[in-house]
C-alpha positions as CSV (number, residue, x, y, z in Angstrom):
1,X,21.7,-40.0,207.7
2,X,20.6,-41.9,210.8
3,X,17.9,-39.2,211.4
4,X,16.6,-39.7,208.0
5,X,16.4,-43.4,208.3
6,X,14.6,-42.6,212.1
7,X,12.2,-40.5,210.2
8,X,11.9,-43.5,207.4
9,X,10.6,-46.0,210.0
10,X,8.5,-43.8,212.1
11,X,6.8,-42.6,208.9
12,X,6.6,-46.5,207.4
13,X,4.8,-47.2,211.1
14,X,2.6,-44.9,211.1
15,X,1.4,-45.8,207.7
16,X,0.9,-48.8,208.8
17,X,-0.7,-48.1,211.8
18,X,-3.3,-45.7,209.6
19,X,-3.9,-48.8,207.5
20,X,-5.1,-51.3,210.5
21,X,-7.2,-48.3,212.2
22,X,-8.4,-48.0,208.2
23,X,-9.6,-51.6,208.2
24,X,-10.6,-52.4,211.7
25,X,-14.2,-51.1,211.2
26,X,-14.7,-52.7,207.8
27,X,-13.8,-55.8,209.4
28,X,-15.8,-55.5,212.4
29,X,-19.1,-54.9,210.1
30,X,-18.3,-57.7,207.8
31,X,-18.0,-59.6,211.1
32,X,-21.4,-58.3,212.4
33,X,-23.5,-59.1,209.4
34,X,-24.6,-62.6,209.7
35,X,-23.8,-64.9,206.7
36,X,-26.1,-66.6,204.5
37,X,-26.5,-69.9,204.5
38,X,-27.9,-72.5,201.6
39,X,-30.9,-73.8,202.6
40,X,-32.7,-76.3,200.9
41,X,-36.4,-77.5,200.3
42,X,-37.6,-80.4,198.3
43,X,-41.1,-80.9,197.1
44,X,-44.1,-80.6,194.1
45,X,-43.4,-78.0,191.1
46,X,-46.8,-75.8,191.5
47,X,-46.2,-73.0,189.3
48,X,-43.6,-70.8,187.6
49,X,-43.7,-66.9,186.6
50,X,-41.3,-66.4,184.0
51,X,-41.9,-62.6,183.9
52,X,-41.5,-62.0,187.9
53,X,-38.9,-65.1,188.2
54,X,-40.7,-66.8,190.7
55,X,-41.2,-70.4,191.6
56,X,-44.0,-71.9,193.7
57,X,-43.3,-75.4,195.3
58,X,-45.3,-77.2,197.8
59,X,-43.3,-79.1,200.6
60,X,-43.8,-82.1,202.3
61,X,-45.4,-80.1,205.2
62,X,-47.8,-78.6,202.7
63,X,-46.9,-75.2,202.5
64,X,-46.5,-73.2,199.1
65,X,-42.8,-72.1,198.9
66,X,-42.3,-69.4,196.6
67,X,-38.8,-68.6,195.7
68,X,-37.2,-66.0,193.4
69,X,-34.7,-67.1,190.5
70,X,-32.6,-65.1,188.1
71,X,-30.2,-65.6,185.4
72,X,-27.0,-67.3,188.2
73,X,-29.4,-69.7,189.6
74,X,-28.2,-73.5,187.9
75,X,-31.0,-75.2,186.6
76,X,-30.7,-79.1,185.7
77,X,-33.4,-81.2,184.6
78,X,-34.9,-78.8,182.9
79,X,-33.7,-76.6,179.8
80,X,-33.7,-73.2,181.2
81,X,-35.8,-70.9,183.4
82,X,-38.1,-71.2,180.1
83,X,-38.1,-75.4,179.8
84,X,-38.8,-75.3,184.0
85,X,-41.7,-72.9,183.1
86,X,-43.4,-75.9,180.7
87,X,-43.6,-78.4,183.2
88,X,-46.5,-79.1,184.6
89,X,-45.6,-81.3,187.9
90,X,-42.6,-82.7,189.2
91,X,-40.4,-82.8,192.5
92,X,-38.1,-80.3,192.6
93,X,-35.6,-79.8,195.1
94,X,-34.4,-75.8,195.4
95,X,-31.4,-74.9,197.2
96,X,-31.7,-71.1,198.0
97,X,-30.6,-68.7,200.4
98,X,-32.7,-66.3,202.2
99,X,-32.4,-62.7,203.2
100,X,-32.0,-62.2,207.0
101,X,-34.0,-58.8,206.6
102,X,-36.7,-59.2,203.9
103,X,-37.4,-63.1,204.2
104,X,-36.7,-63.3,200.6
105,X,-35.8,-66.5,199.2
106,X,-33.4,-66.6,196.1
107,X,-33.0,-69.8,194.6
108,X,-29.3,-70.6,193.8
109,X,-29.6,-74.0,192.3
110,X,-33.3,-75.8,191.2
111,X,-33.1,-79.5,190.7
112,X,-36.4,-80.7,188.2
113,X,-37.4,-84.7,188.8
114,X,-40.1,-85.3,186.7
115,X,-43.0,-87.4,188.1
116,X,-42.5,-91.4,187.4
C-alpha cells in the first residue's frame, strides 16, 4: 500500500510538473507581446466612410487622423455609426488603440461635440 501511495504522489508531481513546463512558454509570449494602450486624439470631424468604417479627423496639429470603427466601438453624441456619418463638422474626441505592427488605428470609443 505505501508503494502505491509513493507511486500516487510521484505520478500527481509529475503531472504537475508537465502542466508548468506546459504553460511556461504561453506565458513567456503573452509576456513578450507588448500591450495595447488607449490612446486618444481630439479634434475636427472631416469625414466618415460608412462602407469601409473609417473616420477622418483633423487634430490640433493639423494632421488628418483616420481611424477604423466597427460595430464594439461606443459612439455618444451621435446616433450610431450611421447619425456620426450625417454630421457635417464637429469636435470629436476618439479614443483608439493602435496596432504595434500595422500602425492601424481602431477606434474604441468616439465622442461627437457638435460645433456651438
Amino acid at each position: 500500500m505505501r508503494t502505491t501511495q509513493r507511486a500516487a504522489i510521484v505520478f500527481s508531481g509529475l503531472a504537475v510538473l508537465a502542466l508548468l513546463v506546459g504553460f511556461t512558454p504561453a506565458l513567456a509570449i503573452e509576456q513578450a507581446q507588448p500591450k495595447e494602450q488607449t490612446q486618444q486624439v481630439q479634434g475636427d470631424l472631416v469625414s466618415v466612410d460608412t462602407d469601409k468604417k473609417i473616420l477622418t479627423v483633423k487634430s490640433a496639429a493639423g494632421a488628418e487622423v483616420q481611424f477604423a470603427y466597427n460595430d464594439s466601438t461606443q459612439i455618444s453624441g451621435a446616433k450610431d455609426a450611421a447619425g456620426l456619418a450625417t454630421m457635417k463638422e464637429g469636435r470629436v474626441t476618439v479614443h483608439f488603440t493602435e496596432n504595434a505592427q500595422t500602425k492601424a488605428k481602431l477606434a474604441t470609443r468616439i465622442i461627437v461635440e457638435p460645433r456651438q
